[in-house]
N, C-alpha and C positions, 0 to 999 in steps of 0.2 A: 947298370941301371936298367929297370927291367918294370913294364909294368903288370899292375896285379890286379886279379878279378876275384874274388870267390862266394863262393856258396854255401852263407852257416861258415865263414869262419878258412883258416888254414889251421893243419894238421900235423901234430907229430908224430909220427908213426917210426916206430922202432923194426928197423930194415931187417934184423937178423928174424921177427915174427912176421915180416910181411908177405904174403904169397897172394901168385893170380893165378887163380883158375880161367881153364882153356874150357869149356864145353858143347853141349849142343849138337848140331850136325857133324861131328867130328869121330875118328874112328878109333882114337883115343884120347878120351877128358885126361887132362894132366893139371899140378897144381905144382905149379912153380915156384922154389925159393929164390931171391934177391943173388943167389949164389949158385943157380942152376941156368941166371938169365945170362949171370957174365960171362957165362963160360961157353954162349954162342958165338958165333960169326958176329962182333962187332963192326956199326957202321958212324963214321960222325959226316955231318950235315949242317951246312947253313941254311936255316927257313926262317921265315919272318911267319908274326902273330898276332892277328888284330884281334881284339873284340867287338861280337856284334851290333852292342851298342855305340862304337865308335863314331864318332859327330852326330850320332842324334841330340847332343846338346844342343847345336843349331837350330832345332826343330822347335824345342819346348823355352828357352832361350838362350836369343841370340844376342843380349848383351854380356853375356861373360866375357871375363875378362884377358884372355891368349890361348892362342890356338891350342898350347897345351890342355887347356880345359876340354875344350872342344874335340879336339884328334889325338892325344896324347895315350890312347890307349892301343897302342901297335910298338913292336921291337921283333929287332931283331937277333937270331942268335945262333952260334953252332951246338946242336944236340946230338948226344951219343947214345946209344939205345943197341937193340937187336929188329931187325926190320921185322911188321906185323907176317907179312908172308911167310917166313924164315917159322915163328910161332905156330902159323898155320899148315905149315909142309911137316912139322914133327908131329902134330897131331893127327894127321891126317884127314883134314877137313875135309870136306864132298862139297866138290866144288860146282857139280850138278841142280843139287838142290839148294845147298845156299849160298844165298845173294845177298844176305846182308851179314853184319855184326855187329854186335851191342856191348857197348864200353860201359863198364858200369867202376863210378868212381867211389872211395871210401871214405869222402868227406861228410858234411853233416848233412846233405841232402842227397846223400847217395846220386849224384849225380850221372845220368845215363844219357846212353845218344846213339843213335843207329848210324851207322856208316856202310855205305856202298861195298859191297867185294871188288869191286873197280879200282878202287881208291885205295883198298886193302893190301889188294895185292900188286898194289903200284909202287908208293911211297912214303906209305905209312910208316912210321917208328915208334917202338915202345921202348921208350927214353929212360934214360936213368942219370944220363952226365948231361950238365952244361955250360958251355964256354970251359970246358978243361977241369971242371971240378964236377961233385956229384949237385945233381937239383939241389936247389935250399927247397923247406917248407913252405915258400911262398909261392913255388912253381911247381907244388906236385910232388917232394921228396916224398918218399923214394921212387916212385914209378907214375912215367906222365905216358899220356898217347899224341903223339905229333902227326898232323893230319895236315900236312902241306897245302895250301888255296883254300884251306876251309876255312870258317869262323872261326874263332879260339871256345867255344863254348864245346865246341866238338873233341876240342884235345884233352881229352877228362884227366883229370891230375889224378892222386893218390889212388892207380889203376890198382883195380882189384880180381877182375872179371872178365872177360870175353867171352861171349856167346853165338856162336851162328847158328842163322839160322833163313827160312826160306821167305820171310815179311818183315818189314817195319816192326816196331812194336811200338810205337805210338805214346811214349813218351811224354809225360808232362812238359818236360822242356824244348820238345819238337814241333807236339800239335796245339799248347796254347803257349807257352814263352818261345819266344825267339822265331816267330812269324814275321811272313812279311805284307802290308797292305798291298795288294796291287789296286792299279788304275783304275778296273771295273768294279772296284769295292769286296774282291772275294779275299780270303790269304792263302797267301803260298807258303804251305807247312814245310818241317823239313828242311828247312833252310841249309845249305850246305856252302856253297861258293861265294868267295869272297867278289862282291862286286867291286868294280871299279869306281874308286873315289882320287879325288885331288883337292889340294888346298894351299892358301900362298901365304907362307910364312911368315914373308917381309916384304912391306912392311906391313904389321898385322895389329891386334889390340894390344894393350897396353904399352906399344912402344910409341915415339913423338917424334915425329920428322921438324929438324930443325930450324929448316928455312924453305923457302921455292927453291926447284931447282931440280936437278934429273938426279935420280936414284936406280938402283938395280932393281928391281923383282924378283923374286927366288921363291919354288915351293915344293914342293914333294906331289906325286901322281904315282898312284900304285894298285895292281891288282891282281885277284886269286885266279883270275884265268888266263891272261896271258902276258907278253908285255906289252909295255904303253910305246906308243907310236909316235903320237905327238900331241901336244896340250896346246890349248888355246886360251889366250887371257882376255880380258875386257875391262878398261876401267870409263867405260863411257856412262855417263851421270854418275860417276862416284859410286857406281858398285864394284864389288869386290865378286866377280864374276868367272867364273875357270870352268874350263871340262877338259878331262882327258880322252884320246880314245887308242884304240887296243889295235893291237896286230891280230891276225885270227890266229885261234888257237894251232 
């Protein structure tokens, strides 16, 4: 069980046609087959994947009906790939000049996203298996990008392209989707790290406490920058009140 987000749709794409090109600040553009990826240095990995919309149902409403509505768009899973670095070291990218890359995906909105060289060449994975079998078409078959603490909007499914290069490129889905309001009213483009969120499962909506009387509480707290510390609950006046907070990075 795994949940899904997409853009225009999910895709069938026929593995044996599918190829990603490498370009850009690199010292050779190469175009990879599905059968040139496997035959790197494999890696598999447990990471978890939220989307950026997750609990903004809250926001616009907060009568729905279980948390699944509300937070039900994160899972987690082990993914198998070739690491983005591994990519970048046979092409020989210039690591000088470029400081960014751009995933650009091959579903119906071509879907793009600039990602850090930081991050690139941290722990990034250009995925192909998950949990022990290949992606299905609803997670990106045949080629996803796994971007560990970022948003899921960032992990471009049905990867077709990498670009480096020395700027942002500005992105319809950077600089006007997937913003964030800040406090002073300006936004923060770009959006990359997964903030820290929490929420309490049980007891939650649509379930019915039977009588008076003492119950457990139980909830999840989790986040893309480091781990959680310790959470604080509150049910004084009957709100359903939580925060988490973080150990430093």
């Amino acid at each position: 069980l795994h949940f899904e987000r997409h853009h225009q749709g999910w895709w069938d794409v026929d593995p044996a046609r599918h190829r990603l090109m490498v370009n850009g600040l690199v010292r050779e553009p190469r175009v990879f087959t599905m059968d040139d990826l496997m035959r790197l240095p494999p890696v598999s990995r447990i990471h978890f994947i939220e989307c950026g919309a997750n609990s903004a149902m809250e926001w616009g409403n907060p009568a729905v009906p279980t948390v699944q509505y509300t937070h039900g768009m994160l899972s987690c899973a082990e993914f198998t790939g070739v690491l983005l670095s591994t990519l970048l070291e046979v092409c020989g990218a210039d690591l000088e000049r470029g400081r960014y890359v751009l995933a650009e995906g091959a579903d119906g909105s071509s879907m793009t996203r600039t990602i850090s060289m930081a991050n690139a060449l941290d722990d990034v994975i250009v995925a192909w298996g998950m949990n022990g079998e290949m992606l299905r078409p609803e997670n990106g078959y045949p080629l996803r990008l796994v971007v560990p603490g970022v948003q899921g909007v960032s992990w471009v499914k049905y990867l077709r392209r990498l670009e480096v290069g020395d700027a942002p490129w500005y992105t319809k889905d950077e600089t006007v989707h997937y913003i964030d309001l800040m406090p002073d009213g300006t936004h923060r483009q770009f959006t990359s790290i997964q903030e820290c969120k929490s929420v309490i499962t049980t007891p939650s909506g649509g379930q019915t406490l039977l009588d008076r009387g003492y119950y457990n509480i139980s909830g999840l707290a989790w986040s893309g920058r480091a781990a959680i510390r310790r959470v604080d609950v509150s049910t004084d006046g009957g709100s359903n009140w939580r925060t988490a907070r973080l150990e430093a990075p």
